[in-house]
C-alpha positions as CSV (number, residue, x, y, z in Angstrom):
1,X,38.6,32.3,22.9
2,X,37.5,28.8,23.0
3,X,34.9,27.0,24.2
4,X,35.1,23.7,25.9
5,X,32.6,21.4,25.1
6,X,30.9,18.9,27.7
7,X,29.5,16.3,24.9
8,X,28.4,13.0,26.5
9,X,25.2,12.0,25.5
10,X,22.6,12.6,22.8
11,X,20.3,15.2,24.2
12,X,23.6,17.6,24.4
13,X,24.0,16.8,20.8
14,X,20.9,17.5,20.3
15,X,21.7,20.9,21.5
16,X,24.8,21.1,20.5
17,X,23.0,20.9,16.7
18,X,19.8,23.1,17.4
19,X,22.6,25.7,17.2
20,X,23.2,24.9,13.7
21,X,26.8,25.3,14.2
22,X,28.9,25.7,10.8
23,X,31.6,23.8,10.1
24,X,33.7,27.1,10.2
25,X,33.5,27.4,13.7
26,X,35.7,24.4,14.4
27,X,38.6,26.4,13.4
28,X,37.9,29.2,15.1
29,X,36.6,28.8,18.3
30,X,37.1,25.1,19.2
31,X,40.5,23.0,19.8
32,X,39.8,20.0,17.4
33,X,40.9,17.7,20.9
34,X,38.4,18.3,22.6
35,X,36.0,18.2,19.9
36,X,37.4,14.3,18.5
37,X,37.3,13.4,22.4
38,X,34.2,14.7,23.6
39,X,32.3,13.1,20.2
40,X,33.5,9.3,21.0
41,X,30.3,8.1,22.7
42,X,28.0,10.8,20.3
43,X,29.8,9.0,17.4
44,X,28.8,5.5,18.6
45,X,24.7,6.5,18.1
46,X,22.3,4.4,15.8
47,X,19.4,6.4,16.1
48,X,18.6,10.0,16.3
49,X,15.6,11.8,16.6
50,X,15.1,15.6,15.6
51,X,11.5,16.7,15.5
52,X,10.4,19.8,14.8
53,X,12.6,22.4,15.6
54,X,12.8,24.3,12.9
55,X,16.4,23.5,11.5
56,X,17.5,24.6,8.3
57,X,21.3,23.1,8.3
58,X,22.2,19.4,8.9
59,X,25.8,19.6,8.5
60,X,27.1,17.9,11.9
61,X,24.6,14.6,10.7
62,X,27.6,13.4,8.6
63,X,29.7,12.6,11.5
64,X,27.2,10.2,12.9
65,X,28.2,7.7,10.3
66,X,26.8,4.7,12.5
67,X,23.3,5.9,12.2
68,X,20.8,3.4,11.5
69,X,17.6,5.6,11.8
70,X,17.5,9.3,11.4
71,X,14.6,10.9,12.3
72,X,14.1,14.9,10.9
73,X,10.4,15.6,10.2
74,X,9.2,19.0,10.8
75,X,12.1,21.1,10.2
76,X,12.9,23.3,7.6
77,X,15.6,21.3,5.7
78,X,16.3,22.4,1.9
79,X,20.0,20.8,1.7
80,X,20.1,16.9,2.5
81,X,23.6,16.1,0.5
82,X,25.4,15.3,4.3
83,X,23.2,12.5,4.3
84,X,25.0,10.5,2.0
85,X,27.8,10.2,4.1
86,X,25.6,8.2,6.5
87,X,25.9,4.3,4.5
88,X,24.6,2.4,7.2
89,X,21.4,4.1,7.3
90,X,17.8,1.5,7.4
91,X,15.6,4.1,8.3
92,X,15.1,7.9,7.4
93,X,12.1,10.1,7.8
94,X,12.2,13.4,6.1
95,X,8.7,14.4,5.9
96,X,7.5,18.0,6.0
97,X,10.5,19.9,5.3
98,X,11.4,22.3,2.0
99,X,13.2,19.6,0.0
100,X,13.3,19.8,-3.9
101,X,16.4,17.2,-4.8
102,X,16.9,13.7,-3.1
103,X,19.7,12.8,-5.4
104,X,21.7,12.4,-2.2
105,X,19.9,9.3,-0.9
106,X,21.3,7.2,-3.8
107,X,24.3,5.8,-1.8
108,X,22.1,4.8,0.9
109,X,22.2,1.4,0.0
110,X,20.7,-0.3,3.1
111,X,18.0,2.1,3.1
112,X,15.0,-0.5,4.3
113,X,12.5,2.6,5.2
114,X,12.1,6.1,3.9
115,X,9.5,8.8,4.3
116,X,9.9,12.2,2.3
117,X,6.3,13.0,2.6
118,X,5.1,16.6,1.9
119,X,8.2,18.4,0.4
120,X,8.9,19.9,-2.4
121,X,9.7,16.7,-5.0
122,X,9.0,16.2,-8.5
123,X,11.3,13.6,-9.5
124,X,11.8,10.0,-7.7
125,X,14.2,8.7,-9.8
126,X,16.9,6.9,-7.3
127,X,17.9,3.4,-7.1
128,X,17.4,1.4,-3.6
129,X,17.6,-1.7,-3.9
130,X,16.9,-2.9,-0.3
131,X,13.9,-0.3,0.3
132,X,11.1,-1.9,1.6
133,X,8.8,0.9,2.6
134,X,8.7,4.1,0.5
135,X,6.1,6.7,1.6
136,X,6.8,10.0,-1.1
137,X,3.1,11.7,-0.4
138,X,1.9,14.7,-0.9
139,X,4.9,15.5,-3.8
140,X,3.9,16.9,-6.8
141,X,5.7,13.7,-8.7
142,X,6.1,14.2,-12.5
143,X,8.8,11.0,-12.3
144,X,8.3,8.2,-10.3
145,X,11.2,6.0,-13.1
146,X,12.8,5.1,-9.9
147,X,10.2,2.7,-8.2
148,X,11.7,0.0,-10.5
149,X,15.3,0.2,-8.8
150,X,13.2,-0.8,-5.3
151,X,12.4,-4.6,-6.4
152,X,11.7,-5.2,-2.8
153,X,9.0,-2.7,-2.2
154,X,5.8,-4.3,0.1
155,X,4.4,-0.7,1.4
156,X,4.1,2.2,-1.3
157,X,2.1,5.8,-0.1
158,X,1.7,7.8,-3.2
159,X,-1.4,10.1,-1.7
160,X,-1.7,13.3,-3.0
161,X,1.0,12.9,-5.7
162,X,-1.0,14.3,-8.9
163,X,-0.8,10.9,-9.9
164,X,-3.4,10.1,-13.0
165,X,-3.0,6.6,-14.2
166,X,-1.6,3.0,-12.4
167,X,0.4,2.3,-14.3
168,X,3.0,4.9,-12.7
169,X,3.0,1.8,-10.7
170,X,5.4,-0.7,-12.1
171,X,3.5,-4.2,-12.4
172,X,7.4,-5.9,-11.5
173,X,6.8,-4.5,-8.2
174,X,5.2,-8.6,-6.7
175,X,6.0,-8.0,-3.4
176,X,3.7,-4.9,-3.0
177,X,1.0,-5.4,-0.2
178,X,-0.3,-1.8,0.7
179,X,-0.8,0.6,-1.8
180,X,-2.4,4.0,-1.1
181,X,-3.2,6.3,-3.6
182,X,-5.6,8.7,-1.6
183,X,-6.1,12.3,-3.2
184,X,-5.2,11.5,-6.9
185,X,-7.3,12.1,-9.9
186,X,-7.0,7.9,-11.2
187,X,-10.2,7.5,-13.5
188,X,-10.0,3.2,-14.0
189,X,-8.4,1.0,-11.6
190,X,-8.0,-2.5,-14.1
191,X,-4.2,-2.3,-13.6
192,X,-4.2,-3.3,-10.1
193,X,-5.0,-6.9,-10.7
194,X,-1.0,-7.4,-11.5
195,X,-0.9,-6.8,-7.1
196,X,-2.9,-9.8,-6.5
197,X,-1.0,-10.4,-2.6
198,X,-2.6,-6.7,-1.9
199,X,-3.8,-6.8,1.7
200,X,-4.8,-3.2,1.8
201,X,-5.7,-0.4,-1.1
202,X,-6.7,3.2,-0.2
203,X,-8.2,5.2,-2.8
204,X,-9.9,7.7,-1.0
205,X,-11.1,10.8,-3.2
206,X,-10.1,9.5,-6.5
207,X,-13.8,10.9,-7.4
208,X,-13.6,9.6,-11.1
209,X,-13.3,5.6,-10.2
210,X,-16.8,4.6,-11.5
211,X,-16.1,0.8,-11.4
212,X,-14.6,-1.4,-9.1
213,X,-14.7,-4.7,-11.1
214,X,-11.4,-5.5,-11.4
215,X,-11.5,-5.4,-7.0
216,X,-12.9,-8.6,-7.3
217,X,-9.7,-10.6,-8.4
218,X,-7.6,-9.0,-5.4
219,X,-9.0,-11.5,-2.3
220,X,-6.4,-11.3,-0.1
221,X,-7.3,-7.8,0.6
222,X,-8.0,-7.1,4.4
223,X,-8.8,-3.2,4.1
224,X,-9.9,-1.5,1.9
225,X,-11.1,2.6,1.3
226,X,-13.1,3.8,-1.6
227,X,-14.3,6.4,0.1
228,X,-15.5,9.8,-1.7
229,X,-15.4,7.7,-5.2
230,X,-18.0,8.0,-7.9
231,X,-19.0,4.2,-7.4
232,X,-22.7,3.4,-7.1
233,X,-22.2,-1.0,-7.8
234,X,-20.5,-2.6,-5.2
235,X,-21.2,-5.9,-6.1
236,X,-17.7,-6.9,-6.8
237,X,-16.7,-6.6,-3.1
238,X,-19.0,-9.9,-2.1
239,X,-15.7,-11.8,-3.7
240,X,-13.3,-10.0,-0.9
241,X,-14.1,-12.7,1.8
242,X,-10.8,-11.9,3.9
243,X,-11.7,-8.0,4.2
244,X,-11.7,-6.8,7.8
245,X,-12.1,-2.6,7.1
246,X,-14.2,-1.5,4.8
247,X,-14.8,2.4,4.3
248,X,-17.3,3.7,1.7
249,X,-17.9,7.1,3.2
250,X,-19.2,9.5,1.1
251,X,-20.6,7.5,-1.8
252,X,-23.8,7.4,-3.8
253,X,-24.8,3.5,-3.0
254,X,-28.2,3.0,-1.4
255,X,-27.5,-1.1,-1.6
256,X,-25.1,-2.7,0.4
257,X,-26.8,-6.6,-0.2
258,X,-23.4,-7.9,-1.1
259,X,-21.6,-6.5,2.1
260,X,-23.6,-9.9,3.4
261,X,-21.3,-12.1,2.5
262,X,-18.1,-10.1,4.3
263,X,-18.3,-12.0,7.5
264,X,-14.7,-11.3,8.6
265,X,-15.8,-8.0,9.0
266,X,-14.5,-5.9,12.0
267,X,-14.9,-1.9,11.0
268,X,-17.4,-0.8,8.7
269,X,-17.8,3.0,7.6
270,X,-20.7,4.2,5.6
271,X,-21.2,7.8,6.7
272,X,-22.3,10.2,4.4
273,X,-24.1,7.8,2.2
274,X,-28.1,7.6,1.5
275,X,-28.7,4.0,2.8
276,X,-31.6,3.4,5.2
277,X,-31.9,-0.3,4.5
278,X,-28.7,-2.2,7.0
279,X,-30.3,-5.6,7.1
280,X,-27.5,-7.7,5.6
281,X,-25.4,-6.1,8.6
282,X,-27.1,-8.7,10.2
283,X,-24.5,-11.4,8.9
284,X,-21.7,-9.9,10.5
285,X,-21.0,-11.7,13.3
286,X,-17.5,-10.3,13.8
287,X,-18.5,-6.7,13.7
288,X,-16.8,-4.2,16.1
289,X,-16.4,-0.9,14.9
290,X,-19.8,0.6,12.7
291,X,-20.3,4.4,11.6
292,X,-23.2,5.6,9.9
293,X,-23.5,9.1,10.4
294,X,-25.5,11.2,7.7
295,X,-27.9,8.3,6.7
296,X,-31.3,7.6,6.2
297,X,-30.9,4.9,8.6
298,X,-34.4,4.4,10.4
299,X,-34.3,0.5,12.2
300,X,-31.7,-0.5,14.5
301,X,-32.8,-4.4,14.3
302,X,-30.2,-5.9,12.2
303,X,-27.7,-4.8,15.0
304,X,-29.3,-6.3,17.9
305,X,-27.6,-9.7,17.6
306,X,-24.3,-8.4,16.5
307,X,-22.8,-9.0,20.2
308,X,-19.1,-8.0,19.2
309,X,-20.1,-4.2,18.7
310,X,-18.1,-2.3,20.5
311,X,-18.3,1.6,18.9
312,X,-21.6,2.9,17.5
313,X,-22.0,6.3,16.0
314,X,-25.1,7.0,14.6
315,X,-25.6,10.5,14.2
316,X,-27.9,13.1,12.0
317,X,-30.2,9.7,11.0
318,X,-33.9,8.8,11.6
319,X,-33.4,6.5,14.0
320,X,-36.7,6.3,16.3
321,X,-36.3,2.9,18.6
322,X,-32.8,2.1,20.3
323,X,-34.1,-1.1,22.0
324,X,-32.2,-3.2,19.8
325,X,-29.4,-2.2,21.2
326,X,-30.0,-3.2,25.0
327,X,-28.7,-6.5,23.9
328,X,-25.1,-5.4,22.9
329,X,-23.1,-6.0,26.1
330,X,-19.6,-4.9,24.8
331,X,-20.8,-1.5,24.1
332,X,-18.3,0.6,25.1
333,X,-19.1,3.9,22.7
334,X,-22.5,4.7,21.7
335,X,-23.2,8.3,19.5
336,X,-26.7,8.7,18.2
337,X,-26.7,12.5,17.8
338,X,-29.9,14.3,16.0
339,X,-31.9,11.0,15.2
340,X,-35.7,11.0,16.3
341,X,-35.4,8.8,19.3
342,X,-38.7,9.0,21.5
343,X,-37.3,6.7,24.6
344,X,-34.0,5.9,26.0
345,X,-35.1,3.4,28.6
346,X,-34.5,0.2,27.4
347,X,-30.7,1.6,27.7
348,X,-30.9,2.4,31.2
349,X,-29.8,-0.9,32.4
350,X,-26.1,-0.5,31.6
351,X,-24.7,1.4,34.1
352,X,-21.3,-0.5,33.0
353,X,-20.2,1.3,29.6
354,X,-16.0,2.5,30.3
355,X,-16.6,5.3,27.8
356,X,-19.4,8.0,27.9
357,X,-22.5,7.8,25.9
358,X,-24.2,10.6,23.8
359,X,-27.8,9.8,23.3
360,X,-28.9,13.9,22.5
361,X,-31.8,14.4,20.6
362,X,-32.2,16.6,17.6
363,X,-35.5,18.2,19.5
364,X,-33.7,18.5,22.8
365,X,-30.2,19.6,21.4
366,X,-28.1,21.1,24.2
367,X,-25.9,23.2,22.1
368,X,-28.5,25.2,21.1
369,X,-28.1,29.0,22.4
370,X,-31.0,30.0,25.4
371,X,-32.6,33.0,27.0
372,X,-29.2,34.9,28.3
373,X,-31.9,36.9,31.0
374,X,-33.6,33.6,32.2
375,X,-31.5,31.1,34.5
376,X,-31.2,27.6,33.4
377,X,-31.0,24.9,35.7
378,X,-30.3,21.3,34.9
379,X,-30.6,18.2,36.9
380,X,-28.7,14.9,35.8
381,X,-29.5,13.7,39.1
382,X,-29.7,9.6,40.1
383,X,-28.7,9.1,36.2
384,X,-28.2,5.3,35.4
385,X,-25.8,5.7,32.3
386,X,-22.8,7.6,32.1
387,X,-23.3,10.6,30.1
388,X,-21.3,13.4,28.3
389,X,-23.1,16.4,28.2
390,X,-22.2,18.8,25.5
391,X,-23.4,22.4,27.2
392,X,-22.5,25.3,25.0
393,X,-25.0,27.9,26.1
394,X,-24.0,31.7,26.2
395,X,-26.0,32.9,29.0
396,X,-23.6,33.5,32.5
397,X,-25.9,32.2,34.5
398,X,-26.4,27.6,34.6
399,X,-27.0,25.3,37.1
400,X,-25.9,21.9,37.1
401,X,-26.9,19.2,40.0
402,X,-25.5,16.0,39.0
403,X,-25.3,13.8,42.1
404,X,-25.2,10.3,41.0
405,X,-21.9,8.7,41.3
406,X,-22.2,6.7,37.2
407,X,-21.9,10.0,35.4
408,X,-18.3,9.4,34.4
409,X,-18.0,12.8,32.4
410,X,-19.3,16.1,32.4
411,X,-18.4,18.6,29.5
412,X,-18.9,22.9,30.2
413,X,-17.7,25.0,27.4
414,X,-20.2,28.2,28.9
415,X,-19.6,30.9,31.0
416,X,-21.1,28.7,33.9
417,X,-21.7,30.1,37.5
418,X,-22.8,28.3,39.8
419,X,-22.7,24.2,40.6
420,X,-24.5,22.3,43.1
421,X,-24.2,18.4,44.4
422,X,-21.1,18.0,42.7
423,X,-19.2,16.7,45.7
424,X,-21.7,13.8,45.9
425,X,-20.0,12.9,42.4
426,X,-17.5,9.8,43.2
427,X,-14.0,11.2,41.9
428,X,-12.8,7.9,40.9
429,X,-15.2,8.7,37.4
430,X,-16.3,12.4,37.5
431,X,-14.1,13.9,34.9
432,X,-15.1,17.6,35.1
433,X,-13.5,19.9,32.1
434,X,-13.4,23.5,31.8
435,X,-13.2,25.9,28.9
436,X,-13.2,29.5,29.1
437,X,-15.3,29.8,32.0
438,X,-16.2,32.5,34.3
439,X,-17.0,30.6,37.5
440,X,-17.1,31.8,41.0
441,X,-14.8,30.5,43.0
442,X,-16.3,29.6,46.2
443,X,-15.8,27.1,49.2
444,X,-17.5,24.5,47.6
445,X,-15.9,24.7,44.1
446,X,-12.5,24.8,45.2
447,X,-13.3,21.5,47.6
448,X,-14.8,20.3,44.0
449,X,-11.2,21.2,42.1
450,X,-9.3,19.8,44.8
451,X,-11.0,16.9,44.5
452,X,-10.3,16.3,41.2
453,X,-6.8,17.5,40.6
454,X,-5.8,14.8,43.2
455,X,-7.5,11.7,41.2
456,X,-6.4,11.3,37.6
457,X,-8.8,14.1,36.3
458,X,-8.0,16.9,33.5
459,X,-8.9,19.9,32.8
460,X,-9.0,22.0,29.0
């Protein structure tokens, strides 16, 4: 019996190896023909792409030997020897599979980019010479010799790779500009002043870093993480003048007076941290992105003339007075969950916010469970803001009237019955989703769902 074999393109190839044929099947149930013909155009492919699907054998990859970027991430691959045969290979990703031994990549000599992210490696010992971006994280590395053999290196992720000391680093390595080193146990960080054209360095829950001194010799960094360290001085980052992210969640600091002098600023994280003075915020003109949930963050005034805001979240804080926001016009995100905020008005003049804003209170938290005998009615009627309402109650009986056209998006996780004015709601912003709901399905209601399915709605 033989079976004739339509190849023409790479999705039938892609089929043709989700099969995982064997190479013993070619001499028994194929004429070798047909196969050589049918492969021409398959043979002529530079890149392939193979996302999770859960293969185990790779053996067919060796006759794509003009392959310039293999993609196999999220399969199960324990064997990667065929890929050897593949010289003229830039890029390959081989992240989340089961492999112990990349031995095989050593002929891969025009290897520019390679990702073997969360396998099963302890030893990086291979020579490439051309690699420029090496990303081995989440391996439990014992030998990392083989970092030496890639001169040309410029982005190195070593997250999560048990390593202890930077020195595993080799200082020859000059061309290095993004080093992370998240999820490590590194206890002293002097070693990275031989990476002085650093532009970013994550080292994210390396919780025995105590000083950050040497940071201060590194000023062509642009981002930067020290989140979840054990640093409580962070005078040393006033010298880092060209930083544009900062994160310092989850840290012990309660003085940020030198972030004053970071004027380049764009994204600054400090959740999870027991400030409650921000006044040297108030320097950074250039500031887009802030976070400061978990604070003891009380006055909003050193924000108000920070017109480049875009995202706010301010949640689980002490904030009382939001009026010094009114004056940030590019607002397009605002969170203040839980503060102790007595009066949104002075927000009710922008009715032009793209994205929803969450303004709940701590004392008027919607999530919290109510009365399952006693109806609960709600009115977001003639409401001036958007607004995203988290309702999470358990009772089965809710009613919502919300007939003003600016509420762009209305959340119902609940066993909700019954709706009223929705129609009034102008579908070109009403974004209505549904989870788990037990709603009757009346006239009105199925006007409602028409209504939305046929503008750019969704549900979930």
């Amino acid at each position: 019996m033989h079976y004739k074999l339509e190849i023409v393109d790479t999705q039938q190839m892609r089929t043709l190896l989700e099969m995982n044929i064997q190479p013993d099947v070619f001499t028994q149930t194929l004429q070798h023909k047909q196969l050589i013909f049918n492969y021409e155009l398959i043979l002529k492919t530079r890149e392939f792409v193979f996302q999770n699907r859960k293969i185990t054998y790779i053996y067919l990859i060796s006759f794509l030997s003009k392959l310039t970027k293999l993609d196999l991430q999220f399969n199960t691959i324990t064997d990667i020897s065929t890929i050897s045969y593949l010289k003229n290979l830039k890029s390959l990703n081989l992240s989340r599979n089961r492999i112990v031994d990349i031995s095989a990549l050593q002929s891969l000599s025009f290897l520019t980019k390679l990702n073997v992210a969360c396998n099963l490696i302890t030893s990086y010992k291979i020579e490439l010479p051309n690699l420029v971006d090496l990303n081995i994280s989440f391996n439990i590395l014992k030998d990392k010799s083989g970092l030496l053999q890639s001169p040309k290196l410029r982005f190195l992720n070593i997250v999560g790779t048990n390593t202890t000391n930077l020195k595993d680093i080799p200082k020859e390595l000059k061309n290095l500009n993004i080093i992370s080193v998240d999820f490590n146990q590194i206890q002293e960080i002097s070693y990275i002043i031989n990476f002085l054209d650093l532009q970013l360095l994550e080292l994210r829950k390396n919780d025995m870093i105590k000083d950050i001194e040497p940071l201060k010799e590194c000023v062509k960094l642009k981002v930067l993480d020290l989140s979840q360290t054990s640093i409580v001085d962070i005078q040393p980052l006033q010298f880092l003048k060209q930083l544009c992210v900062l994160r310092l969640n989850k840290i012990s600091i309660t003085n940020i007076q030198p972030l004053k002098f970071l004027k380049q600023l764009k994204s600054l994280y400090l959740d999870d941290t027991p400030i409650s003075d921000i006044w040297p915020l108030q320097f950074m003109k250039n500031l887009q992105r802030l976070e400061l949930q978990n604070t003891n963050v009380i006055d909003l005034h050193p924000l108000q003339y920070l017109y480049q805001l875009e995202h706010v979240l301010i949640t689980n804080s002490f904030v009382v007075d939001v009026a010094p926001l009114s004056s940030l016009t590019q607002l397009d995100t605002l969170i203040l969950n839980n503060n102790k905020i007595l009066n949104f008005d002075s927000l009710r003049h922008h009715d032009n916010y793209p994205q929803p804003i969450n303004i709940q209170n701590e004392e008027d938290d919607l999530n919290e469970p109510i009365n399952e005998d006693e109806e609960q009615k709600y009115f977001f009627d003639n409401q001036i803001i958007p607004t995203t309402k988290e309702l999470k109650f358990y009772n089965n009986v809710l009613q919502i009237h919300c007939s003003h056209k600016q509420i762009r998006k209305i959340r119902i996780a609940n066993k909700c019955q019954k709706f009223r004015d929705l129609l009034t709601l102008n579908q070109d912003f009403i974004l209505l989703m549904f989870n788990n709901q037990i709603i009757q399905m009346n006239k009105e209601i199925n006007l409602l769902l028409e209504l939305i399915r046929n503008s750019y709605s969704y549900f979930d």
